[in-house]
N, C-alpha and C positions, 0 to 999 in steps of 0.2 A: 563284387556284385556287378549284374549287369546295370544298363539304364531304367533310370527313371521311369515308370509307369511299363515297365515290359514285365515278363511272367518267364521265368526257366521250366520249359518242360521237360526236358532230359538232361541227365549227367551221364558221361562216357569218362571212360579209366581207359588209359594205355599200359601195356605189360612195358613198354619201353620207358616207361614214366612214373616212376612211384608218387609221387608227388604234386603230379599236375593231372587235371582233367578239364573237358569241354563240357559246354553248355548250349544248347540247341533252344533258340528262344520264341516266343511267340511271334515277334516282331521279325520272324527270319533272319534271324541272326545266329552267327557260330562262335562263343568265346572261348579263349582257351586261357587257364588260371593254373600259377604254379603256387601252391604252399610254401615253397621254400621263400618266395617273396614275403617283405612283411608290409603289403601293401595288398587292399583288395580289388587293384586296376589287374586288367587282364594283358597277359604279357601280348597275347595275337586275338581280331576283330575280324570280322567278316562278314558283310550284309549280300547275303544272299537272294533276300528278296524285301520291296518293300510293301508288298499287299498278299503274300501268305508265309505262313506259320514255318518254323522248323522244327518237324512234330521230333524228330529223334537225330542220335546219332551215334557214331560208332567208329573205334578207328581198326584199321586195319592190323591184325597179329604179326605180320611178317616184313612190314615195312611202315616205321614210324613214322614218317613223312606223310603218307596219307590217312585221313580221315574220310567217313562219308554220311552224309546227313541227307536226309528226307525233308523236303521243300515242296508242297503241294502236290503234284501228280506227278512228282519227278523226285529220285535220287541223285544228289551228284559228288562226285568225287575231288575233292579239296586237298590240294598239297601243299600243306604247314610252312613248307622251305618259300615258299613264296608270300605266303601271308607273313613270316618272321623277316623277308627282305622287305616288303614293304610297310610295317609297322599294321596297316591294314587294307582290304581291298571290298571296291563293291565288284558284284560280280552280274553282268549282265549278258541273259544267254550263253550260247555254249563257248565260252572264252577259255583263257587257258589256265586259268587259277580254278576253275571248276566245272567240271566238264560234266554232264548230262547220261550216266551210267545206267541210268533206267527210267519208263514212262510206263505209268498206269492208267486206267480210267475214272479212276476217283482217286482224292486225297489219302496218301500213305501215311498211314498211325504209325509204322516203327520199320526202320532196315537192322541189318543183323548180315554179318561177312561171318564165313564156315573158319573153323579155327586153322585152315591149311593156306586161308587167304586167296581160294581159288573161285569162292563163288559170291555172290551176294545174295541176299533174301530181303523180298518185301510185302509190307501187309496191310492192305487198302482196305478202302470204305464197300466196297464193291463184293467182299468176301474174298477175293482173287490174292491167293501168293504166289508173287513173280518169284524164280529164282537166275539171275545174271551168271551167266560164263563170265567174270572177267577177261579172261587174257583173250577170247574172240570177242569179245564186245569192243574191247580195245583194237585188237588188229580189225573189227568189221565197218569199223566206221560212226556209220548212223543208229544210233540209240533205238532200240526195239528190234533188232535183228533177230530173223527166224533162227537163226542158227546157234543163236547164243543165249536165246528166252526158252523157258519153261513156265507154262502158265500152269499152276494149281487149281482146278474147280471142282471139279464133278467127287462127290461124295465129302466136301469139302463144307466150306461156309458160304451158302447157297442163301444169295436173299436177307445176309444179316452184314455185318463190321466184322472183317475181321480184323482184329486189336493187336495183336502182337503173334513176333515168330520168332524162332529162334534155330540156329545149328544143333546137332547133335555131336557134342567131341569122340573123336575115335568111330565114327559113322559116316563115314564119307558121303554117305548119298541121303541121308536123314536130314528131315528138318521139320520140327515140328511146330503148328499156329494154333493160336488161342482167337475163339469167336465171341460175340455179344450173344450167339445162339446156345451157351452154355457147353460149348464142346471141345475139345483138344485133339486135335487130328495130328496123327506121325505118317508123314508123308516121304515117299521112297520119290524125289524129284527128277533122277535119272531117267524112270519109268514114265514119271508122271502120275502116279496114283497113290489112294491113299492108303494104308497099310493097316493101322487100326485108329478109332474113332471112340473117342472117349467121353460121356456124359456126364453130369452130376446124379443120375440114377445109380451108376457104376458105383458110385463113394458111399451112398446110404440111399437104400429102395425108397425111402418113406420119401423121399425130396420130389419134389414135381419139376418134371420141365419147363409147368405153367404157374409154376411160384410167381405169385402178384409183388412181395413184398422182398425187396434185396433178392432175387434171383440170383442163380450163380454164374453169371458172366464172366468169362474169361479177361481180366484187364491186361495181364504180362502173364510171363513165362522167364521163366530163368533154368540156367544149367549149369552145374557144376563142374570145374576144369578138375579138379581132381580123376587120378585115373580111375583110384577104388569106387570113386563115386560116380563116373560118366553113365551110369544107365538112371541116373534121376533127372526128372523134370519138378519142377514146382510152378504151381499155377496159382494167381493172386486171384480170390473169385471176388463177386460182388455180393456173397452173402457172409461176407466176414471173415473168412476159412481162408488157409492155406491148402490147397491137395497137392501132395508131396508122389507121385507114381514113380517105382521101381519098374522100369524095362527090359525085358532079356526077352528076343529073338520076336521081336513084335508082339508080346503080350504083355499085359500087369502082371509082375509076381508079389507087389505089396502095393497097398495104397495105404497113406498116412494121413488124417486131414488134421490140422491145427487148427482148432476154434477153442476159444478159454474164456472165460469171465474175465479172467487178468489179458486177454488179446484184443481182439478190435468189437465195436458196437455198430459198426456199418462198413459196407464195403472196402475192400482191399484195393488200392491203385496200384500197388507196385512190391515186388519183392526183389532180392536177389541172394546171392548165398554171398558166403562174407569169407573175401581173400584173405582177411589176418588169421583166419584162424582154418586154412586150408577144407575152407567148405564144411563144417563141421557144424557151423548158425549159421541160419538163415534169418536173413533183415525182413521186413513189412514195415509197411508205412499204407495207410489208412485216410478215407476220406471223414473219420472221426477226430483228426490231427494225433494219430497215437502212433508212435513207432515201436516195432515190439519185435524183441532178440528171441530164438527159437533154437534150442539145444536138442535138435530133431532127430541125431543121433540117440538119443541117449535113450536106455531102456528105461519103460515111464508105463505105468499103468492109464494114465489119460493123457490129456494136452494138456491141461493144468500145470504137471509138472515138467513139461518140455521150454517154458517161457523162462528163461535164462533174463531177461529183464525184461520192462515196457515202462513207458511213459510219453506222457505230451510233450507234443512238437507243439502245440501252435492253431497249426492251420493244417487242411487238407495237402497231403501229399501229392506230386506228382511221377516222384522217380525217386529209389534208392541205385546207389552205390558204395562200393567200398576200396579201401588202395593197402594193399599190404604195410607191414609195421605195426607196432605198438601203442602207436600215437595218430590224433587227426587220421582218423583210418574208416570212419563212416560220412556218406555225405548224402545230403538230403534234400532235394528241391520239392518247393510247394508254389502258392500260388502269388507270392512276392518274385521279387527281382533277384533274390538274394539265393544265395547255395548257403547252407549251416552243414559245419564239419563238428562231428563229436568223435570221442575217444569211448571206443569198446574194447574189450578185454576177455 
């Protein structure tokens, strides 16, 4: 657990780590926890800030040593080898335990690194997703370089949040963001423009843009590492539902939406597809405290029979995660101090 009176917003998995993950906390703080301990102190600390949040975080695919976590209008890049020599560090300004990778204009809700480890992506209050050259960001110096920033706007999330982003695997230049304005945009960042733009009219006509009651807000986004499956995204909305989209060559070839009696009664915060069982369920967690397994493969007359299990957490969610293996292989933060690890199958 973290400290006393703080709140874990996000849980990050490393592919170098089966066993251990980070925690990105309200308090601006970074933990990182290993399972194989039988103690719930955190093995590495990190106070990143003491007057804002650490809305996300994420480590990097190609080099286990660093992590990068989103701290008010800034991302910065954290190197674990140095929090593990010092047992913990505060970090103030651009020092060298965490150096300042990107600057937005509002507060960023989520970062997300391309699975080649060559970019980053982030997604602010502002509707704006940056996307970072790392290795010129790194050789340019000073954080916001022309040379190494791509700003995302125009046909984009104009005038609302945007909540979440994510990479596309095996799309080099893909990355697609989820809005508060109900939309999911697949963005070609190279270019800088947006490629196709997706509503909740798209998923079923009868839905209104200007639904008064649980509209379908884009909370997260998740993508599957599997190869078979790299043309899905999953969008966790605010009217209950999963919208699961199949993409081949910039258009829907299937939409799938999960909403069940047996699934959530109020909006979704968070999903992701579940490593133990090579993307095959997909997790939710819900601000009705219900987590619900989703066998979204599987040929199914409705969504009904796609809900592979569900049950109470508790308390409102604020992030799934999953770690490969058999065992302690889902993990769940909400609005305690605490991460809860269950066992799926």
């Amino acid at each position: 657990m973290v400290e006393d009176g703080d709140e874990v917003l996000c849980v990050a998995t490393s592919r170098f780590r089966d066993k251990a993950f980070a925690c990105a906390t309200e308090r601006g703080q970074l933990f990182v926890f290993d399972l194989r301990q039988n103690n719930t102190k955190a093995s590495l600390k990190c106070v990143l800030s003491s007057n804002e949040a650490a809305t996300s975080a994420c480590f990097h695919p190609k080099d286990e040593n660093l992590a990068f976590v989103s701290v008010g209008m800034t991302v910065r890049e954290v190197d674990l080898r140095k929090l593990a020599a010092e047992g913990k560090a505060k970090l103030g300004g651009e020092d060298e335990v965490g150096r300042v990778m990107c600057r937005t204009e509002e507060e960023v809700g989520q970062c997300a690194v391309s699975t080649s480890g060559g970019h980053l992506a982030c997604a602010d209050d502002s509707g704006t997703v940056t996307v970072i050259d790392l290795d010129r960001q790194r050789k340019g110096g000073k954080a916001g370089g022309s040379q190494a920033v791509k700003r995302l706007v125009r046909d984009g999330h104009q005038n609302t949040i945007c909540s979440s982003v994510c990479f596309r695997p095996r799309q080099p230049w893909d990355v697609v963001s989820g809005g508060l304005d109900c939309a999911v945009v697949l963005w070609d960042f190279n270019k800088a423009r947006a490629k196709l733009r997706l509503t909740s009219q798209s998923d079923d006509p009868r839905t209104s843009e200007t639904q008064v009651f649980n509209p379908p807000m884009v909370h997260a986004l998740a993508v599957p590492n599997t190869k078979s499956l790299a043309n899905h995204v999953a969008c966790a909305r605010g009217d209950a539902s999963v919208a699961v989209y199949e993409i081949c060559k910039d258009a829907v070839r299937r939409r799938l939406l999960l909403k069940s009696s047996k699934g959530h009664s109020s909006s979704v915060g968070h999903c992701c597809f579940a490593e133990y069982s090579a993307d095959r369920h997909l997790i939710s967690g819900g601000n009705d405290g219900r987590l619900v397994v989703w066998n979204w493969l599987q040929d199914a007359e409705g969504a009904e029979d796609l809900v592979s299990w569900s049950g109470s957490h508790g308390s409102k969610v604020n992030w799934t995660a999953t770690l490969p293996g058999s065992s302690e292989n889902v993990l769940v933060a909400d609005t305690s101090n605490k991460v809860s690890v269950y066992t799926a199958s």
